[in-house]
C-alpha positions in Angstrom: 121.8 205.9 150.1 118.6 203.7 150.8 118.3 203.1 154.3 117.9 199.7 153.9 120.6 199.2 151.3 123.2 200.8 153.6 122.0 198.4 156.7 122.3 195.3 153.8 126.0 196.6 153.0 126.3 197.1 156.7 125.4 193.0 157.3 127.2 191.8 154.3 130.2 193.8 156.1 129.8 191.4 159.4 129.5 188.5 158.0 132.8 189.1 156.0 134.2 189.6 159.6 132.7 186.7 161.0 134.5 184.5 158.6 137.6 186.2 159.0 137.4 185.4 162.6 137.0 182.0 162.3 133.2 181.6 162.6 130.6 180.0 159.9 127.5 181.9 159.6 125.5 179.1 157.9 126.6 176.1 159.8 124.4 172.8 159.0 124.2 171.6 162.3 122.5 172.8 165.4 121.5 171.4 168.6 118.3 172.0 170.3 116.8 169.9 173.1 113.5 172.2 173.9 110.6 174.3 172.1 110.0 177.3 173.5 106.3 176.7 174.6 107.7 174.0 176.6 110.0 175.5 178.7 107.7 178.5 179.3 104.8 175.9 180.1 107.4 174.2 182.4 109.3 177.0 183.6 109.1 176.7 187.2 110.0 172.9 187.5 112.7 173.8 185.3 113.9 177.3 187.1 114.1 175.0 190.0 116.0 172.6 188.5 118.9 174.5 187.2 119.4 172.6 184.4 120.8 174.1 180.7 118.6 174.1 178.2 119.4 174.5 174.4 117.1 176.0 171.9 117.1 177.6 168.7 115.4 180.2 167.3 115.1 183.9 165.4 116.3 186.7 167.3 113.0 189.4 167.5 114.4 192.2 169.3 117.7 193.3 170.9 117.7 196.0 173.6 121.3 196.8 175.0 122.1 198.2 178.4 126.3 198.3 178.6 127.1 194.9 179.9 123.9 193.2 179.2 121.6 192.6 177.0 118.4 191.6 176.5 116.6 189.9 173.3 113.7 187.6 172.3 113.9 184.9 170.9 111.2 182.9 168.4 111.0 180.0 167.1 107.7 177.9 165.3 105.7 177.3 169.2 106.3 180.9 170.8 108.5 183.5 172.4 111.6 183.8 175.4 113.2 186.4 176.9 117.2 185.6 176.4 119.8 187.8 178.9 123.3 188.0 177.2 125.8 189.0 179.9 129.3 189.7 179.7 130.0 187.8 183.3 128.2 184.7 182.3 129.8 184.2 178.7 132.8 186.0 178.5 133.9 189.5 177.3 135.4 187.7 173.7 132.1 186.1 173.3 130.1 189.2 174.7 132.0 191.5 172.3 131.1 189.3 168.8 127.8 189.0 169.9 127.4 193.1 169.8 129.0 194.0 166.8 128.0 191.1 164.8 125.1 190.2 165.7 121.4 191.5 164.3 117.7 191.2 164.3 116.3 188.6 162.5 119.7 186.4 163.0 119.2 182.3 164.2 121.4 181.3 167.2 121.4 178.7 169.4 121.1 179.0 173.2 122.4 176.8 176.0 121.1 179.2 179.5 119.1 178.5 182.1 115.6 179.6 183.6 115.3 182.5 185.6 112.4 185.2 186.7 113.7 189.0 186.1 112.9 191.7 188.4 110.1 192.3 186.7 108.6 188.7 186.9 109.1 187.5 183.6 110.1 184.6 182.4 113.8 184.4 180.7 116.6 182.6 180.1 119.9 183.2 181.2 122.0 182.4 178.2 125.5 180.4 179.1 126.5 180.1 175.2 125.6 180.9 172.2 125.6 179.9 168.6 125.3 181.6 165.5 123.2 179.5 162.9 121.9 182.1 160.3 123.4 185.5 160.0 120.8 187.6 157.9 121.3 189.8 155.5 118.2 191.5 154.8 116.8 193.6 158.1 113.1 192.8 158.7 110.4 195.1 158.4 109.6 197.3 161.2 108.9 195.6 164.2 105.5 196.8 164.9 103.9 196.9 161.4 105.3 194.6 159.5 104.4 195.1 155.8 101.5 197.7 155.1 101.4 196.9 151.2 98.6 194.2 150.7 100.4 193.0 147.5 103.5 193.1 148.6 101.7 190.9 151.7 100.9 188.2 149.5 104.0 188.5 147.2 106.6 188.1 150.5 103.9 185.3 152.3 107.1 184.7 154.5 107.4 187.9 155.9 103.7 188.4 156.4 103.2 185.2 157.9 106.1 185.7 160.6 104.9 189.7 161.8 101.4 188.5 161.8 99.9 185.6 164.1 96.2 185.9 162.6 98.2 185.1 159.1 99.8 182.0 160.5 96.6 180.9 162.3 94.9 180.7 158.4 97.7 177.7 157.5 97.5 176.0 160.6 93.8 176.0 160.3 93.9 175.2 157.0 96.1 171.9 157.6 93.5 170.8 160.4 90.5 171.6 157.6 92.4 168.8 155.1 93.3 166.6 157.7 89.5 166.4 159.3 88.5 165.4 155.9 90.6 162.7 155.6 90.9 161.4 158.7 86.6 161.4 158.4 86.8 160.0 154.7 89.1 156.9 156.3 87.3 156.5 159.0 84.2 155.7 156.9 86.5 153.1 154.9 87.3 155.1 152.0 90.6 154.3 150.2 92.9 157.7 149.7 94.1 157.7 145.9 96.3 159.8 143.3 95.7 159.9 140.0 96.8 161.7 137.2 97.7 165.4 136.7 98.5 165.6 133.5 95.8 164.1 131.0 95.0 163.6 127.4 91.6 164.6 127.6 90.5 167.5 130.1 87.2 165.6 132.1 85.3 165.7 135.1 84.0 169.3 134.8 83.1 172.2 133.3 86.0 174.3 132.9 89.1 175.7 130.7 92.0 173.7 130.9 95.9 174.8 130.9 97.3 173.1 128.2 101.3 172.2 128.7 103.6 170.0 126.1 105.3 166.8 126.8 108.4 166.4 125.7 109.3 163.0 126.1 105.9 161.6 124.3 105.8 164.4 122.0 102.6 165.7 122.8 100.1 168.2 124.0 98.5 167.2 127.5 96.4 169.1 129.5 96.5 169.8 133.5 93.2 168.0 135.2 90.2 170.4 135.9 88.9 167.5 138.4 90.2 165.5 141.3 90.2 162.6 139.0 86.8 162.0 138.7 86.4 159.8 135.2 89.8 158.3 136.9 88.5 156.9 140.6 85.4 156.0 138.0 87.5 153.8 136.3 88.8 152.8 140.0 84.9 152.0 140.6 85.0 150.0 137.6 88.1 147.8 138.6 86.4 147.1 142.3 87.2 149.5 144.9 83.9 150.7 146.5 85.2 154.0 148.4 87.9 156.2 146.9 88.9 159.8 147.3 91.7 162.2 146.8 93.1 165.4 148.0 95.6 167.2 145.6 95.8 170.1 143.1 93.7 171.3 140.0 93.9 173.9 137.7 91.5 176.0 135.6 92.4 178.1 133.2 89.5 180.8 133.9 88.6 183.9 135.7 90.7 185.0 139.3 87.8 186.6 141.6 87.2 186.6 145.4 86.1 182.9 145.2 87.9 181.7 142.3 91.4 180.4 141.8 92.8 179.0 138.8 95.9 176.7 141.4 93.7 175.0 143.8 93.4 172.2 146.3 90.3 170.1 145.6 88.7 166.9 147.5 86.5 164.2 145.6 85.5 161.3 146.5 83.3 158.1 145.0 80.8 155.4 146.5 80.0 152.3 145.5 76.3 151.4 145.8 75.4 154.5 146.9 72.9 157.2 144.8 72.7 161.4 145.5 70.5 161.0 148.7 73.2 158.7 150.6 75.5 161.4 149.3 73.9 164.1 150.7 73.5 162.6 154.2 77.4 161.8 154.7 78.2 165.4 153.0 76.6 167.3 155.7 78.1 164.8 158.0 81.5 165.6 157.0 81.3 169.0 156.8 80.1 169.5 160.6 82.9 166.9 161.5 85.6 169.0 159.5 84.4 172.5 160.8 84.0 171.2 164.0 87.7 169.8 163.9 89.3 172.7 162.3 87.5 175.7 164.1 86.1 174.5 167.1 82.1 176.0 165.9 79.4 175.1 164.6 78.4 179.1 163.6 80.0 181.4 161.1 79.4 184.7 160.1 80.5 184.8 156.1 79.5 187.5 153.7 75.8 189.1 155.3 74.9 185.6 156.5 74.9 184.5 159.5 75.7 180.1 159.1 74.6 177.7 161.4 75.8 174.4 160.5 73.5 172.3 162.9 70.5 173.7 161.9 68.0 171.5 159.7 69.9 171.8 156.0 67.2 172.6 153.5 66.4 171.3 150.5 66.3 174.2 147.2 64.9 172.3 144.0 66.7 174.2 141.2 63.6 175.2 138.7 61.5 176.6 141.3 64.1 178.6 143.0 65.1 180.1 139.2 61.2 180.8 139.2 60.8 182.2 142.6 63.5 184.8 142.0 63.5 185.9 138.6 60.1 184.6 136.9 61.4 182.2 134.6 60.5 178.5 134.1 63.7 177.2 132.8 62.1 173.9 131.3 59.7 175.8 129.4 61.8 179.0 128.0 64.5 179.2 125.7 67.9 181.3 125.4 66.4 184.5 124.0 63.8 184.5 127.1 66.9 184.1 129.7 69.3 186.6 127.3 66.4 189.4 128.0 65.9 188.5 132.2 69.4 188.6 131.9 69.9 191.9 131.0 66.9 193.3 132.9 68.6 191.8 135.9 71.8 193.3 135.1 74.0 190.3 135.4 77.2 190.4 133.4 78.7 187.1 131.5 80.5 185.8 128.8 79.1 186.1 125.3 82.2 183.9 123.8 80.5 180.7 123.6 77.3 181.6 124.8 74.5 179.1 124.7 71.3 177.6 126.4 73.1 175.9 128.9 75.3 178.7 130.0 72.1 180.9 130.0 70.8 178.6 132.4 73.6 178.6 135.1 73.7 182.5 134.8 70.6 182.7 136.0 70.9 180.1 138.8 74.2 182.3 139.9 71.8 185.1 140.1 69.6 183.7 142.0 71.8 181.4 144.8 73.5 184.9 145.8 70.5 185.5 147.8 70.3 182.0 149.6 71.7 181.5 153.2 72.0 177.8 153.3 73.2 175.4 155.0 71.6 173.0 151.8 71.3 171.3 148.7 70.6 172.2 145.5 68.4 169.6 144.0 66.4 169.0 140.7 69.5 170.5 138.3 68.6 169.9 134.6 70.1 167.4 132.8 71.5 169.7 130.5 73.7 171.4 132.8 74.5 167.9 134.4 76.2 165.6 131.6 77.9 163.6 134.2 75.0 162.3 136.5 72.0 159.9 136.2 68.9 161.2 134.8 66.1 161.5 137.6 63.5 158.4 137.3 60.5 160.3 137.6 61.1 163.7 135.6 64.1 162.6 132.7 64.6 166.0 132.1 66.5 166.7 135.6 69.3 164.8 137.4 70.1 163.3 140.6 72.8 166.0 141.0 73.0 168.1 144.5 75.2 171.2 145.4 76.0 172.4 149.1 74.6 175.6 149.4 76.5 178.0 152.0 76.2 182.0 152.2 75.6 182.5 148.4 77.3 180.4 146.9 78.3 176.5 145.7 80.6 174.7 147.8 80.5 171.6 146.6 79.0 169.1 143.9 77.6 165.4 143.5 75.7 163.1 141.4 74.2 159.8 141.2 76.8 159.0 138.5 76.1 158.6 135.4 77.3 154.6 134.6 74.7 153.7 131.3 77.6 154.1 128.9 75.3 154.6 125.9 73.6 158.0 127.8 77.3 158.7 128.5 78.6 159.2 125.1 75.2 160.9 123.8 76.1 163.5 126.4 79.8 163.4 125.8 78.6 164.0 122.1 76.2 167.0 122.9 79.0 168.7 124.9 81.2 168.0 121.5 79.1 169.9 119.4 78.7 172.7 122.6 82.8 172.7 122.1 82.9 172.9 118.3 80.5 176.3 118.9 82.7 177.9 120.9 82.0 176.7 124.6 85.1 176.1 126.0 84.0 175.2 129.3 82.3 172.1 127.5 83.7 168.6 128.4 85.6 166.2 125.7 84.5 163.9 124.6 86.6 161.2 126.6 86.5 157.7 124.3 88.6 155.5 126.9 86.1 155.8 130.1 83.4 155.1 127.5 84.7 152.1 127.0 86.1 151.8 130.6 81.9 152.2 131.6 81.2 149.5 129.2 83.2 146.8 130.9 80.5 147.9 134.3 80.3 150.0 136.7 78.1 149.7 139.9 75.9 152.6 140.7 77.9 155.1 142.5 77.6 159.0 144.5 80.5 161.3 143.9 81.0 164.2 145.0 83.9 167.0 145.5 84.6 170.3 146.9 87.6 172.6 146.9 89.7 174.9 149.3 86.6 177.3 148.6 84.7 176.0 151.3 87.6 176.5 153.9 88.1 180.5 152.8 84.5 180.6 152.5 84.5 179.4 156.9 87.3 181.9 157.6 85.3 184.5 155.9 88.2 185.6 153.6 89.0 185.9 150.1 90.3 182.5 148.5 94.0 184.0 147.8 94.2 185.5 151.3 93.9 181.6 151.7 97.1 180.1 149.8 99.9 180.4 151.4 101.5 181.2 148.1 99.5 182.4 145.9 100.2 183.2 141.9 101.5 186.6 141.8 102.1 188.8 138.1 106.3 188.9 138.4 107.4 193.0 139.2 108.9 193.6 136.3 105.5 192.5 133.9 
């Protein structure tokens, strides 16, 4: 028999016996007046003191000497030494604890502080309480799980064996809240808008498309963080918006690219690109500041400074530097041929001009250190930002540049709601031909633009930019992220 299924027959067998004797394994109450980093931060005013304490936690080890024995306890701020004795709580109490009691089971603890022989900090344990008797044994102590799949499959267990693991999340809460608490500071108004939609818009991308049931009708999950939405917010008067929440793309899964993602936008009033750019690079110090303490990463081959002068890399003449190609004076067949002698790989299913274009910008932004901004993007690329005043064939659109890649994306946006339904119209047509990363045509924030809407920077980034500081692939990020089911 499995070794693991006869210790899982062997637990199930306890509990039964537990019961029998009177005792619930899964009470719903437990009583717990300490943290464990508290009384170990504390421990010699406590020691001192002699008072109980009562705390609750996982049991991480058991190590039995006859009459006593010793075990750690966990819980969510750190780790005690616990001594069970058979003098301090009884030999009844003593004698359910060692034949019922496991690794990986919750009690709770009333004991006092005390130094062993060895200098370490304990607790003397007065009574005890089971809260959770678990049936499942935990992985070996000292490696935990070896199986990277299986890592991300069983988060749970990964996350408890493996400190670095549970750094990631609690860095990754401080990295959302440092961009909120910034975004508030500067008088923006936190908003939620809808996740399901009857047109896809905001952004370039494939949509999930789901069914309603009550309305009888098709809808699709948002590819944006509400963008045409907080620009109708613009429209009814609110000058600073942004949400945090969830988006979905139904596209490619790579290093960098999830398709169940957390995403931050935001949109200003009064405000054009260049304003944009100035409190982007603002909150992105404040926020890596807050969450990792530096200023300096070291992510792919780069090495990132943050608060170093962020440059400026105008879009055409970057293309131009690195592959030859004037992408205002060249058409698809030109780019379909540097494409090929570059050796980059991309979609032929809808393949047009446009997506020509951003291949070879993706070529060329690998090689690009950053920190910056991407400036000077062609309007065709752009069908959501103003046109530039002085070359109409470019936008005011800008893109944070860091260690090869895009981490984030704003406009002066687009509020003439004539140029805004030509472009809806063109990306139509790019639709109809097969592109289906091409935005609908979305006839209600038409005529939403229309009623006015004041000149405004938006701009948004997602949970890229966060896996992108830790240095780590984007699903190493999640805490849960999508896994195929075993048995597919």
């Amino acid at each position: 028999m499995n070794e693991k299924i006869s210790e899982r027959a062997d637990r199930l067998k306890k509990l039964a016996e537990l019961r029998k004797i009177g005792i619930n394994p899964y009470p719903a109450k437990a009583e717990k007046n300490n943290d464990i980093s508290a009384v170990l931060a504390n421990f010699e005013k406590l020691e001192k003191s002699g008072i109980e304490l009562k705390l609750a936690g996982r049991l991480r080890s058991l190590r039995a000497h006859g009459n006593l024995t010793f075990a750690n306890l966990q819980d969510g701020s750190g780790k005690i030494q616990l001594a069970f004795s058979k003098k301090e709580i009884g030999a009844d109490s003593y004698k359910i604890f060692s034949k019922h009691i496991d690794i990986g089971d919750f009690l709770q603890i009333i004991g006092k502080a005390f130094l062993t022989h060895n200098g370490e900090k304990s607790l003397m344990v007065k009574d005890w309480k089971l809260l959770t008797k678990t049936i499942r044994p935990l992985p070996e102590k000292w490696h935990g799980l070896s199986d990277e799949e299986e890592k991300l499959r069983k988060r749970y267990l990964d996350i408890l064996f493996n400190d670095d693991v549970r750094e990631i999340f609690i860095k990754r809460a401080k990295f959302w809240q440092a961009i909120r608490d910034f975004l508030i500071k500067q008088n923006f108004l936190e908003v939620e808008t809808p996740v399901l939609e009857n047109t896809a818009g905001g952004a370039d991308a494939k949509p999930f498309l789901t069914h309603h049931n009550a309305l009888d009708m098709d809808v699709y999950l948002r590819i944006s963080m509400g963008e045409l939405w907080q620009k109708r917010l613009m429209v009814a008067g609110f000058e600073k918006t942004f949400e945090i929440g969830r988006q979905f793309r139904n596209e490619g899964m790579d290093a960098e690219h999830l398709q169940d993602y957390t995403q931050m936008e935001f949109y200003w009033a009064y405000a054009d690109y260049e304003a944009g750019m100035k409190l982007v690079e603002e909150l992105l110090k404040y926020t890596a500041k807050e969450t990792f303490g530096t200023l300096k990463f070291k992510i792919k081959n780069f090495e990132i400074d943050l608060n170093k002068t962020w440059e400026r890399y105008d879009y055409r003449e970057t293309v131009k530097k690195y592959t030859g190609v004037d992408i205002l004076n060249t058409d698809i067949k030109q780019i379909e041929k540097k494409l090929k002698e570059l050796k980059v790989d991309y979609d032929k299913k809808g393949f047009n001009k446009t997506r020509a274009i951003d291949n070879l910008w993706k070529y060329c932004r690998k090689q690009i250190a950053g920190p910056g901004f991407l400036i000077g993007v062609p309007i065709e690329v752009s069908p959501l930002a103003k046109r530039d005043k002085t070359h109409p064939e470019l936008s005011q659109r800008f893109q944070v540049i860091i260690a090869g890649s895009e981490l984030g994306n704003g406009y002066s946006e687009l509020n003439d709601p004539l140029d805004q339904e030509e472009r809806f119209k063109e990306q139509a047509k790019l639709r109809e031909e097969g592109d289906e990363e091409a935005q609908m045509f979305d006839h209600e924030f038409v005529e939403a633009l229309e009623y006015g809407m004041p000149p405004a920077c938006g701009f948004g980034m997602s949970e890229r930019v966060f896996s992108f500081l830790m240095d780590k692939p984007g699903r190493e990020c999640q805490i849960f992220p999508l896994m195929k089911p075993k048995n597919s």
